[in-house]
N, C-alpha and C positions, 0 to 999 in steps of 0.2 A: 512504521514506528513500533518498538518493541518494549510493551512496559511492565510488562510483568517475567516472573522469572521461569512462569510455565513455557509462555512464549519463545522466552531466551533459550530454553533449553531445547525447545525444537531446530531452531537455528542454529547454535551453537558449532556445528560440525560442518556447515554449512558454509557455500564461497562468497554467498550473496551480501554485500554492505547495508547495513539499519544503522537506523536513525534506535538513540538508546537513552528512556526518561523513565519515569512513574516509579515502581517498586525498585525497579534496578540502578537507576540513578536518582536517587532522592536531594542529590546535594546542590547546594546554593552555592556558588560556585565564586570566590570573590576574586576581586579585580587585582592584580598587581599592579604595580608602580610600571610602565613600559621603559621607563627609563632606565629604573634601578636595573631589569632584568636583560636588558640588551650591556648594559654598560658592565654588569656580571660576567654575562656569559660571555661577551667578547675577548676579558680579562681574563680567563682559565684556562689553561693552558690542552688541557683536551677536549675545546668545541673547536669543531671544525668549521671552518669558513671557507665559503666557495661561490661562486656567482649566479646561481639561481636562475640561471637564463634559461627562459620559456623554451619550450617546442616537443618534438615525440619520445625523447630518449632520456633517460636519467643520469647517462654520460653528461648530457648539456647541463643539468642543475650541479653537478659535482667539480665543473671548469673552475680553476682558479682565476679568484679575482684579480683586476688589475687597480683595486682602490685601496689604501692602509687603512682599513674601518678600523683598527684597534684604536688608531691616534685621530682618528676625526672627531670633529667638537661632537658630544652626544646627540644638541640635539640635530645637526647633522646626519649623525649616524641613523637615526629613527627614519629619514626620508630616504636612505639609501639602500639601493636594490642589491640584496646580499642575502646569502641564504647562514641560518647559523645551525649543527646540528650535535648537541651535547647529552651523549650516551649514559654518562655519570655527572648526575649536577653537583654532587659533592658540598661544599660549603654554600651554596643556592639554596638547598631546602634543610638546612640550619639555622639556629635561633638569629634574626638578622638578615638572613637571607633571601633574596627577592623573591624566591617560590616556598618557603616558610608554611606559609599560611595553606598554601595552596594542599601543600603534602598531610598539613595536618587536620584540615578539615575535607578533606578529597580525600587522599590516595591512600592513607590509612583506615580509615572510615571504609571506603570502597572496598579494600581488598578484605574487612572482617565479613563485610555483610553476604560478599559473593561467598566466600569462606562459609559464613554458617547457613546459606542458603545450599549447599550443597556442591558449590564449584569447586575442581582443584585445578592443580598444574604444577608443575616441576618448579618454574622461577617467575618473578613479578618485579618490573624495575619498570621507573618513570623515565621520561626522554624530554628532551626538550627541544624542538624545532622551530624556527622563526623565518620567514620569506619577506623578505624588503619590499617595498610597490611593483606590483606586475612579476614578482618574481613567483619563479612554480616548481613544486616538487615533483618533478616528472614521473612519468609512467613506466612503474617497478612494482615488485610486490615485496612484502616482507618476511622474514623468517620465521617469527609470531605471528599468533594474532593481537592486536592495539586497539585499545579502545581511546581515540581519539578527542580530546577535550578541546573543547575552543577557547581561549583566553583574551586574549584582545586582537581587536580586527577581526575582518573578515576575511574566509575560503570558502571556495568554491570545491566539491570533494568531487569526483567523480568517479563512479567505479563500473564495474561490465554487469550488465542484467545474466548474460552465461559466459561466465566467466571458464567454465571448462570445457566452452570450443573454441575460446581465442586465445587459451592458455591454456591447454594441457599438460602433465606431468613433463613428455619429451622437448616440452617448450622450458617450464620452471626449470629442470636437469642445466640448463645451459647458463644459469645465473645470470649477471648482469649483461651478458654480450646478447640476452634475448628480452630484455628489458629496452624493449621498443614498439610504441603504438603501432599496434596491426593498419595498415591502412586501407584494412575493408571496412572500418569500423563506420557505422551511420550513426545518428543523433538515437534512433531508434533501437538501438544496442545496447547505450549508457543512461545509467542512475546518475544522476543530479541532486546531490542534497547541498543548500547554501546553510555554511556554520555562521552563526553569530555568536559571541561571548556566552558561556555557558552550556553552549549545546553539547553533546555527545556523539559519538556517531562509534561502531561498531566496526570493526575492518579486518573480518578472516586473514588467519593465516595463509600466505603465500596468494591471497584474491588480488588481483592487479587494479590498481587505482594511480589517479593523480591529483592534485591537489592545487587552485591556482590563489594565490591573493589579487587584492584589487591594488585600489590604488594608496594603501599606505601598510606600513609592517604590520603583519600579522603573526602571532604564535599560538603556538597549543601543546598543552601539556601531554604526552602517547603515553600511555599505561601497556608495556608490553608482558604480553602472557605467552611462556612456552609451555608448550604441552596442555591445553585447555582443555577438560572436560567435567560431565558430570558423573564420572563413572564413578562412586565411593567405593567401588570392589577393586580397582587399581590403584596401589600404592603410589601418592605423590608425596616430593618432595616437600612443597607447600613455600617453598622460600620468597619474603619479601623482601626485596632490596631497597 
């Protein structure tokens, strides 16, 4: 667990996944409408919808669905195993809109306080990911680094204790054709942190994790950071989107 920003800044550069509260996340983190915010995002025309299906590769969570979630009754839609993944939530975290609150008491609060504690980074945008029952974001790594928020429901996060002997650079280089659990990997390899509503969790750039829900929809709001550091001697952009 990582709670101060001493802390943070040791790890920072760092491939390992933390758990992220205290100084660095101070924030009370409120509840959205699960309804309002599936019934949103289904309706935008740039969240992607795809089938969420378990197993080693992130090919399999990207399969296109065989169910029309846009036109099932909603609360339907809540129990159905579909993954949702919306890069720009656009009129979502506008006045009215189901992550609203979330933007303005999170994601702007958040990105001043890393700001005047000394972090920069080129650019700062929110995402918005939802996994139906049993559905799982398989095992990929990211182009940022994301600090991961949990919103309703529950995940299970799992990421690699050495992440850069199961994934070195000649590995990342190949992008998603090498975005597939190693299968030497033992129980004794991976970090385990189980998110409940509210929690944070930290998730280095390009550090490979996966991410499963249980048995009803879960989402979480991704705060992605390019270019992360504490360097105030290197010119950053600073942009929040």
């Amino acid at each position: 667990m990582i709670t101060t920003f001493d802390q943070f800044r040791e790890v920072l550069q760092s491939s390992v996944a933390y758990l992220i509260n205290g100084e660095v996340f101070p924030f009370a983190v409120p509840k959205p409408d699960p309804f309002q915010v599936i019934d949103q995002a289904r309706n935008n025309p740039k969240t992607r919808i795809s089938k969420g299906e378990r197993g080693d590769r992130i090919f399999q969570t990207l399969l296109e669905p065989n169910t029309d979630f846009i036109n099932l009754p909603l609360e339907e839609s809540l129990k159905t195993p579909i993954h949702i993944s919306l890069f720009e939530l656009g009129s979502m975290r506008e006045s009215g809109g189901a992550l609203a609150e979330i933007i303005q008491k999170v994601y702007l609060p958040l990105t001043k306080l890393w700001k005047d504690n000394g972090l920069r980074w080129d650019k700062v945008y929110p995402i918005l990911f939802s996994s139906g029952p049993n559905c799982s974001t398989n095992y990929h790594w990211d182009p940022s680094s994301v600090l991961i928020i949990q919103l309703h429901g529950r995940k299970r996060f799992h990421s690699l204790k050495s992440p850069e002997y199961w994934c070195p650079e000649s590995v990342i280089e190949q992008k998603h054709q090498a975005m597939v659990k190693p299968t030497g990997l033992s129980e004794n390899d991976i970090l385990i942190y189980e998110l409940e509503p509210g929690d944070a969790i930290w998730s280095p750039c390009k550090a490979p994790h996966w991410l499963d829900a249980y048995d009803e929809t879960a989402f979480t709001l991704s705060i992605a950071f390019t270019n992360i550091s504490d360097d105030t001697s290197t010119p950053s952009k600073m942009e929040i989107l």
